[in-house]
C-alpha positions as CSV (number, residue, x, y, z in Angstrom):
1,X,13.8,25.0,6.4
2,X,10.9,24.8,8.5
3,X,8.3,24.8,5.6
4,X,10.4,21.9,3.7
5,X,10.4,20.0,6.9
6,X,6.3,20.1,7.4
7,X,6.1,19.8,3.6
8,X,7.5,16.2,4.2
9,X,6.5,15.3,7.0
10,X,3.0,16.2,5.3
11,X,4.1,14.3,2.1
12,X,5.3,11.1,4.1
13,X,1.7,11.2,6.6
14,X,-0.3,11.3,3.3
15,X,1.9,8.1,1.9
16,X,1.1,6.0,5.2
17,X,-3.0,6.8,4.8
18,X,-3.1,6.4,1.0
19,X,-1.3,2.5,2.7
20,X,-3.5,2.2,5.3
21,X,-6.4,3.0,3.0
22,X,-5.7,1.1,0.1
23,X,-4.6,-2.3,2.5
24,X,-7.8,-1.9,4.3
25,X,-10.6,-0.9,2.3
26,X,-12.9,-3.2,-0.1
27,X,-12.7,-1.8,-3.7
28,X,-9.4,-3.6,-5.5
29,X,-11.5,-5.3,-8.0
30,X,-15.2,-3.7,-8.1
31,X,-18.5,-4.1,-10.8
32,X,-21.9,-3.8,-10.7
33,X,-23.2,-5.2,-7.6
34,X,-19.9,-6.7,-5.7
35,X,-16.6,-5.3,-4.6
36,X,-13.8,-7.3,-4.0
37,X,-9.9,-6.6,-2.1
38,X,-7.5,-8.9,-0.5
39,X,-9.7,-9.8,2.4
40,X,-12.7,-9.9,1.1
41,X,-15.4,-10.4,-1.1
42,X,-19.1,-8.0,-0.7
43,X,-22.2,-7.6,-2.5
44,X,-23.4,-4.6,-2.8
45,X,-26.8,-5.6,-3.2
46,X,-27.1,-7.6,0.0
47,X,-24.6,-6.2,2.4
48,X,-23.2,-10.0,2.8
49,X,-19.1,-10.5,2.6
50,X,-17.2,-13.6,2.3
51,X,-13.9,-13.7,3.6
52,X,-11.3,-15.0,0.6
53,X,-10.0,-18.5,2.3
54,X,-7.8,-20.9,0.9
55,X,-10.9,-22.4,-1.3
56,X,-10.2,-19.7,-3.5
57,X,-8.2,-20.8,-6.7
58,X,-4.8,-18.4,-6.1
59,X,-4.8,-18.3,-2.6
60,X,-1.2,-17.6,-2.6
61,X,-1.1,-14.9,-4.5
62,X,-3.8,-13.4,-2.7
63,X,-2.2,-13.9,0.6
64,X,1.2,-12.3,-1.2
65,X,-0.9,-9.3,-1.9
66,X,-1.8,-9.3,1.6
67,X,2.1,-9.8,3.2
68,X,3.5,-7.1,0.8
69,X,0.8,-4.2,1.8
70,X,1.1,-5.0,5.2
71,X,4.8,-4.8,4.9
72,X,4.7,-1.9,3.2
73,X,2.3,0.1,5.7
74,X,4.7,-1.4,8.9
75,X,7.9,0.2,7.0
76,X,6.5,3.9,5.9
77,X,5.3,3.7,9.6
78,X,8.9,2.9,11.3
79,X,10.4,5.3,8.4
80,X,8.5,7.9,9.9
81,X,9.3,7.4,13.6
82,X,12.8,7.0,12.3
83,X,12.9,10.3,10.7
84,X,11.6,12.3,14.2
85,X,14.5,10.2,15.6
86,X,16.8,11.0,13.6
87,X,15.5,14.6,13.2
88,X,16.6,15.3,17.3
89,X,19.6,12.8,16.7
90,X,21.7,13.2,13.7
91,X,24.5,15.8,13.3
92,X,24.4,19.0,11.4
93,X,24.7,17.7,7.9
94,X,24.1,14.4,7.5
95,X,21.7,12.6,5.5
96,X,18.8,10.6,6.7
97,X,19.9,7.4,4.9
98,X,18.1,4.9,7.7
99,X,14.6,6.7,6.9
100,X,15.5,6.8,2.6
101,X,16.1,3.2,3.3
102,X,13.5,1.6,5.0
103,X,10.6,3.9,2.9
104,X,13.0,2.5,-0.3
105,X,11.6,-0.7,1.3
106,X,7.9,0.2,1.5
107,X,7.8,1.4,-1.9
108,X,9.7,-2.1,-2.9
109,X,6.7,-3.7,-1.2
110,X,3.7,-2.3,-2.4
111,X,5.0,-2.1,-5.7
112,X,5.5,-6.2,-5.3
113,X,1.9,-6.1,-4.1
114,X,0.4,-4.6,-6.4
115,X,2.2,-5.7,-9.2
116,X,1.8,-9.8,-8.4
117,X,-2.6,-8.3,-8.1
118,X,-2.4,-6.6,-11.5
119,X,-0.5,-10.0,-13.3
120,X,-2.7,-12.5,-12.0
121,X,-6.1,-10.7,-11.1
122,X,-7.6,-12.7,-14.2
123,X,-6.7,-16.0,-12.3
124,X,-8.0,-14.6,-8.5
125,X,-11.0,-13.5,-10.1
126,X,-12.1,-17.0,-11.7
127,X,-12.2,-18.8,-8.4
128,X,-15.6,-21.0,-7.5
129,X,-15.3,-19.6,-4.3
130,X,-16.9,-16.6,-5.1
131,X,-21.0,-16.8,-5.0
132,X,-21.4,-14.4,-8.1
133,X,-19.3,-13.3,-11.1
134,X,-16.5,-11.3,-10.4
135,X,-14.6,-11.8,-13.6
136,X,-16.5,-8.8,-15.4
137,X,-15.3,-6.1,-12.9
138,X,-12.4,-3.2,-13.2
139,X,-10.0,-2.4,-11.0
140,X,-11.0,0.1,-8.1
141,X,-10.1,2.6,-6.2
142,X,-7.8,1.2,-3.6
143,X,-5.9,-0.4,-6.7
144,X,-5.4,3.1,-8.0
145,X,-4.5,4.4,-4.5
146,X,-2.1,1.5,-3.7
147,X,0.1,2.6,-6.9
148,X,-0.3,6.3,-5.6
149,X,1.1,5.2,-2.5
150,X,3.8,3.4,-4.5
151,X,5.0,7.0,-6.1
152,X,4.5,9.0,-2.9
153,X,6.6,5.7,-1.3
154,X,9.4,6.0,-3.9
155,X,9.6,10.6,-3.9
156,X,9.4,10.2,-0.1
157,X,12.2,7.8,-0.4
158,X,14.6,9.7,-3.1
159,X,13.8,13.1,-0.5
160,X,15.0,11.3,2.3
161,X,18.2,10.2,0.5
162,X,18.9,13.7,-1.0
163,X,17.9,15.8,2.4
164,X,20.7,17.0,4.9
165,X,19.8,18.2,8.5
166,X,20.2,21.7,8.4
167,X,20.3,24.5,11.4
């Protein structure tokens, strides 16, 4: 029982840093000599970022991006301090259904995030704000990472619902 219970509390640590990483870091949308998130734009060349304002063509969606990983890194974070609570709290066989829900709603979230990024990254990525082209890039690693988190999310989730406190 022990090993189970590091083994998610392990599983549901990694979920919150692949959030963390993928809300925070500056490789969404990447190419040659720029990389682009939801915060952000850089060139690599020259070390100079511009911060994506509302002069960029799909501001919304951008700043949906930005509400949905936040929200989704704030719930796996008050799952987890939910499940230690409820790990001292809850009776000898019950199910921690608070924690399953609540990282049911961080998985909801970045998967919203990430899928309102990959329908309209054509659009967010034609934008005169931008000082360079941007359109001929690929999706990057924190795009990857942020659907990652969105199965670790959804398995940490499903675990939650299906685990019992045992002695």
């Amino acid at each position: 029982m022990l090993i189970l219970l590091a083994f998610i509390i392990v599983f549901h640590i990694t979920s919150a840093a692949l959030l963390f990483i993928s809300t925070i870091d500056n490789a969404w949308w990447v190419g040659d000599n720029f990389s682009t998130d939801v915060w952000r734009m850089c060139a690599t060349n020259t070390s100079t970022c511009v911060a994506i304002t509302d002069e960029f063509n799909e501001y919304q969606s951008i700043q949906a991006v930005q509400a949905a990983m936040i929200l989704s890194t704030i719930f796996c974070c008050v799952a987890f301090l939910v499940f230690i609570l409820q790990l001292f709290r809850l009776k000898q066989g019950e199910r921690f259904v608070l924690t399953s829900v609540i990282q049911l709603l961080s998985c909801l979230c970045v998967m919203i995030a990430a899928s309102i990024y990959t329908d309209r990254h054509e659009e967010l990525h034609q934008s005169h704000g931008y000082r360079m082209e941007v359109s001929k890039g690929q999706y990057g690693y924190s795009f990857v990472l942020a659907w990652i988190a969105f199965a670790f999310t959804l398995i940490s989730g499903v675990m939650y619902l299906v685990l019992r406190k045992r002695k």
